[in-house]
C-alpha positions in Angstrom: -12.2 1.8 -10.8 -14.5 -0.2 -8.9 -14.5 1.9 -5.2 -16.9 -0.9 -3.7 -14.1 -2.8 -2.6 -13.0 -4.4 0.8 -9.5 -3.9 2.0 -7.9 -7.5 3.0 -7.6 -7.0 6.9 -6.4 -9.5 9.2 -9.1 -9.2 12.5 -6.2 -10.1 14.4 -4.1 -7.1 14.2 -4.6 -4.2 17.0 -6.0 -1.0 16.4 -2.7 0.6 15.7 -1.6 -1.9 13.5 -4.7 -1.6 11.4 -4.2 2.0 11.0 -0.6 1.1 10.1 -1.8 -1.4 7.3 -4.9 1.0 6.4 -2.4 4.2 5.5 0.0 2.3 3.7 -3.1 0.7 1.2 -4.1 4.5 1.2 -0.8 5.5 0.0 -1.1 2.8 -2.7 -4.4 4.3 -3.6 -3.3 8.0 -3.6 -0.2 6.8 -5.9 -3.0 5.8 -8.5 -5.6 8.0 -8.3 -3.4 11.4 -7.9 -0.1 11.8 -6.3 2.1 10.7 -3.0 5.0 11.8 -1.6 7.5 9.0 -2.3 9.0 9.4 1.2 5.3 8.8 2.7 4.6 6.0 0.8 7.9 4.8 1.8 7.6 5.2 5.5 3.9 3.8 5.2 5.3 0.8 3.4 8.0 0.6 6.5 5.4 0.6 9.3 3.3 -2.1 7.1 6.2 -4.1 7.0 6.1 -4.0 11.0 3.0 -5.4 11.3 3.5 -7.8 7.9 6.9 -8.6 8.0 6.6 -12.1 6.0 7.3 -11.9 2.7 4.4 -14.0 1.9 1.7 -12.7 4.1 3.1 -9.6 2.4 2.3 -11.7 -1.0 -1.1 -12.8 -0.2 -2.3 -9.1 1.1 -1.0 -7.3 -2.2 -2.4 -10.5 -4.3 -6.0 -9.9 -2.9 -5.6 -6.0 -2.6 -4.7 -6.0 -6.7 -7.2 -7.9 -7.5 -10.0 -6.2 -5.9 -8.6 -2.5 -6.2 -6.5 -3.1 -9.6 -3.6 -1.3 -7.6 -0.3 -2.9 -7.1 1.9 -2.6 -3.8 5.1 -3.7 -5.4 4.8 -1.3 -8.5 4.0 1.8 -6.2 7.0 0.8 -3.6 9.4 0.3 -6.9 8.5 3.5 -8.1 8.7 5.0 -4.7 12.3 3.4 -3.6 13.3 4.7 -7.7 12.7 8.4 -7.2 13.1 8.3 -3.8 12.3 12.2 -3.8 9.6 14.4 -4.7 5.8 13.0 -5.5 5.2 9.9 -7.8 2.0 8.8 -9.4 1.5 5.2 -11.6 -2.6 7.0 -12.8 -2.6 6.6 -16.7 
């Protein structure tokens, strides 16, 4: 996977909501490339929702983050909110 990418960041957002939004698209990544604690991932994807809590922004971030990464937010959280427990992975 191409790891020359650019996360899709809103300049906007404060420090603290950056990191928020930074550690939940690290989650994503860590999902693909190894293996995350679904709770993490879950809580990540909470304090994401914080700072993103439309559903379309939401849309639009994990759009532009798929396509430049090849990582999906919805199939990590799915997979996540399934087990629930323990540590999930989507790598092939």
């Amino acid at each position: 996977m191409n790891k020359q990418y650019s996360y899709p960041l809103d300049l906007s957002w404060s420090t603290e909501e950056l990191a928020s939004v930074l550690s939940f698209f690290n989650d994503v990544e860590t999902a693909y490339e190894g293996k995350v604690e679904a709770k993490r991932l879950l809580e990540s994807y909470k304090k994401f929702k914080v700072v993103v809590p439309s559903k379309s922004e939401e849309k639009r971030l994990g759009r532009e983050f798929e396509i430049a990464s090849g990582y999906s937010f919805y199939r990590a959280v799915q997979l996540a909110k399934e087990q629930e427990e323990g540590k999930i992975s989507l790598g092939k």
